[in-house]
N, C-alpha and C positions, 0 to 999 in steps of 0.2 A: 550947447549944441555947436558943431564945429561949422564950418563957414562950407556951406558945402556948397558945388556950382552944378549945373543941369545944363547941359549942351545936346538939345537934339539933335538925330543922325540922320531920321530921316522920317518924311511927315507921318508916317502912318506905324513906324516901331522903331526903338533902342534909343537911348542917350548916355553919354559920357558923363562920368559922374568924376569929381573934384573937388579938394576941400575933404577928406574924410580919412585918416588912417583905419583901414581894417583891422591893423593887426594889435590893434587897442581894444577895449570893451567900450563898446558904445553908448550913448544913453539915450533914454527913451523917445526925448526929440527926436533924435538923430535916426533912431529904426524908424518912427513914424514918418518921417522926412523921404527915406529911400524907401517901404512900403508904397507911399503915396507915389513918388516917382515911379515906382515898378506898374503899380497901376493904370500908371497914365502913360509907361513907354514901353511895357512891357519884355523889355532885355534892358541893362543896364551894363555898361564896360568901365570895367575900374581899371586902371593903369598903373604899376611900379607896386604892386600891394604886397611882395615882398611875404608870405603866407608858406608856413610848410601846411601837411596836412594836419596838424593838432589846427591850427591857428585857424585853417581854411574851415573845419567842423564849429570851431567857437563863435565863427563868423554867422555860420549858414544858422545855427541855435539862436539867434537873436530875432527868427523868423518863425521859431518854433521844433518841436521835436524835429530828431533826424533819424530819416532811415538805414536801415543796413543799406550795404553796397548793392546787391542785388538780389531779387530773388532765384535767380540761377545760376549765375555768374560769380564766381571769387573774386573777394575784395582784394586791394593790396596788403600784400601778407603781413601780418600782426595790426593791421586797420580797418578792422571789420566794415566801419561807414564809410568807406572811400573804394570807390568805382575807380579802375585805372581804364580808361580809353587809349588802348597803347593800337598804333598800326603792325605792330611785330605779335599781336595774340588776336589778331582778324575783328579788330575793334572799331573800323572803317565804316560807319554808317552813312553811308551812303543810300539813303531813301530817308525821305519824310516822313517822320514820325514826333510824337508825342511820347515823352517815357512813360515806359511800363506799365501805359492803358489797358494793360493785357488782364491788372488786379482789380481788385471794388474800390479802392482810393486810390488813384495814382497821386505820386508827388505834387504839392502844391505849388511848389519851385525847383528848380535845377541848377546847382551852380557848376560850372567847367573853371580848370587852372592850368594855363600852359606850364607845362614841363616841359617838353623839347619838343622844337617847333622846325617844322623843316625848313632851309631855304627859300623856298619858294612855295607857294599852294595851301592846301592845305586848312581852306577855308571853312568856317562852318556858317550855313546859312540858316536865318530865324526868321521862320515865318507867323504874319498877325492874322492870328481866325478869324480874332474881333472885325477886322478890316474886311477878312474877305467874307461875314455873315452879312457887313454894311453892304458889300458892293453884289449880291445876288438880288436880281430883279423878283420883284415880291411873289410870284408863282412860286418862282425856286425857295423862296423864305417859307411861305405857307409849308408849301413840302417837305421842308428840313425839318422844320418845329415837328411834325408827327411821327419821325421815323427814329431806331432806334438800331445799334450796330452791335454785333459780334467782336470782340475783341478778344485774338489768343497771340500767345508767343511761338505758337507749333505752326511756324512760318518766319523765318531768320531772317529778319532786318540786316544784321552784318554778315550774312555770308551768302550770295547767292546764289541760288540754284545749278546755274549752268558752269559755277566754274570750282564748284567744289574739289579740294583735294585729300588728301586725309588727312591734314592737320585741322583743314575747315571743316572738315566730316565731325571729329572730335568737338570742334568747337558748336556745333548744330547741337552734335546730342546733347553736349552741357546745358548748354542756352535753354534746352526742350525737355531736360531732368523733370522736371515738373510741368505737366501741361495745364495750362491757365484758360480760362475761358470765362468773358463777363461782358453781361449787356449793360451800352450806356447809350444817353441819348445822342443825338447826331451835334445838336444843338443844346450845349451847357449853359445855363447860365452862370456868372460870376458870384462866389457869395459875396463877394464884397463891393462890387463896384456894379453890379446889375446886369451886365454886358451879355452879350450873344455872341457867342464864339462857334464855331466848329470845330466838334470834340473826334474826330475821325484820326488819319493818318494812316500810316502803314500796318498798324495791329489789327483795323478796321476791316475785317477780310468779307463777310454777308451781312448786310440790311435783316432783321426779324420782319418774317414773314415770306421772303422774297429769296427766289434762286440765286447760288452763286453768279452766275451770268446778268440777272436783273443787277443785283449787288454792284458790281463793278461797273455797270455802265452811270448808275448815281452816285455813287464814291467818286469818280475819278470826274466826273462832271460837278460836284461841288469843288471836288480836293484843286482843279485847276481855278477855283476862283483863290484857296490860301495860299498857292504859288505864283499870282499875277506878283511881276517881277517891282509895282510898286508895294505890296507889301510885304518883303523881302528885306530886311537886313543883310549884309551878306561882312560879314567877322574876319576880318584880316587877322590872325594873335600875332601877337610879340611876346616875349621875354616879361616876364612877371606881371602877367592880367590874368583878372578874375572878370569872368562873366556869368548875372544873375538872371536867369529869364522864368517868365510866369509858366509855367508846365500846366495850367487849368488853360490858358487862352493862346499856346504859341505853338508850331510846330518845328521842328531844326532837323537837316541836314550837313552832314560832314563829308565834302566834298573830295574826291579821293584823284586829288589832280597832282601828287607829288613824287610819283615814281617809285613808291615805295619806300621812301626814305625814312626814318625813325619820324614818330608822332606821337606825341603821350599829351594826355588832359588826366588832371585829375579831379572825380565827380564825386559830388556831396549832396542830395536830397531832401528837401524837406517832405516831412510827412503831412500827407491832403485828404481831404474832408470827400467824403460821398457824393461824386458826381450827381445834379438834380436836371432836369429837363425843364422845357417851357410850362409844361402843365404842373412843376412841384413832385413830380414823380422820381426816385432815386434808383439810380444802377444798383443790380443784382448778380451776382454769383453763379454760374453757371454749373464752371468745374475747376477746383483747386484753391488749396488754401495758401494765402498770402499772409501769416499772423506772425511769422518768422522775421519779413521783411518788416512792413510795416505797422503802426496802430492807426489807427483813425483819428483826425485831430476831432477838435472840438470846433 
């Protein structure tokens, strides 16, 4: 096992990780070592990792199968599993979400890789659910535990509404090729660490049972407990980092503070197991099939 170091970022998500070439094959210490970290810090920033996209997918396998790039979205071309998040193809997510909760499994993890980073901004912020399901006062907990959300992508995270042009026009329908629709609980539990998270974000569009309008007034009154600014990460990139963050327990934000300037990440997914609720109950299927993108792990 390589001598690796954990520097946490901040009390309640992310730690700097040190001591580990990536661009090596790992050994089994060495994943259960950053597994466990990921666990317990929930985003992890690796620095100088030096990774094209072959190297970047060999990395992100050592976590388990890996998904296409997206179910709507074109990968980087001749890279099927590689999501380019470019600012020049309206790739600017700017809203809080969880990836592609919009399926029956979303990704178990998410890795991002600067490519070209702007001068200045251009931040991505990572928020811990885990944190903010600890910090609701126990009325709000009893509550969450029972409810369960609607999650579609027929509602564009990266492009919004009001400022549509028709290059973003294009980029909607792409996004909405396939319209997705799946109930998950509000409140997931970890398969692996136990934890209570809140499983919402921006795909999270109605509560079952309850009016669009009821909907949003309990979405947005949990969702400001996962963006209290103490459980917050907030990712400055530099020039050859890799960031690995849990997709079952975090939500992230891409801050679109940079004038436009070129911004490219490139994203690798790992493939995630069937969201469960407090009671043992597992999300279901609405409308549209995801079998393309992903499988279901184990």
């Amino acid at each position: 096992m390589s001598d690796i170091q954990i520097r946490k970022v901040t009390a309640n998500i992310g730690a700097r990780i040190s001591g580990v070439d990536l661009a090596k094959p790992l050994d089994e210490e060495t994943v259960v070592a950053l597994r466990d970290a990921l666990n317990t810090h929930k985003a992890l920033v690796f620095d100088d990792v030096n990774l094209d996209d072959e190297g970047q997918q060999a990395f992100v396998r050592h976590f388990g199968d890996i998904t296409t790039a997206h179910p709507t979205v074109p990968s980087v071309e001749g890279v099927p599993n590689v999501l380019p998040v470019d600012s020049e193809r309206g790739r600017a997510a700017n809203n809080w979400h969880t990836d592609v909760t919009f399926v029956l499994n979303p990704p178990q993890a998410s890795t991002l890789r600067s490519i070209t980073i702007p001068p200045y901004g251009g931040e991505t912020l990572i928020a811990s659910s885990a944190a903010a399901y600890r910090d609701l006062p126990q009325p709000l907990r009893l509550l969450a535990d029972t409810l369960w959300a609607e999650h579609t992508n027929d509602y564009d995270y990266a492009v919004p509404e009001e400022t549509v042009d028709e290059a973003q026009a294009a980029a909607r329908a792409q996004f909405t090729s396939i319209k997705y629709r799946t109930a998950h609980p509000v409140v997931r539990v970890h398969p692996l660490t136990g934890e209570r998270g809140l499983f919402i974000g921006g795909f999270a569009q109605r509560l079952v049972g309850l009016s669009v309008g009821e909907s949003r007034k309990i979405l947005d009154l949990l969702q400001s407990y996962v963006t209290r600014p103490e459980n917050v990460l907030r990712h400055r990139w530099s020039e050859n980092q890799l960031v690995l963050f849990d997709n079952r327990i975090t939500q992230h934000y891409a801050i679109d503070n940079y004038d436009g300037l070129p911004r490219r990440l490139h994203r690798v997914t790992v493939a995630g197991d069937v969201p469960v609720g407090v009671e043992g109950k597992e999300s279901y299927v609405i409308e549209g099939d995801a079998s393309h993108y992903t499988s279901v792990a184990a």
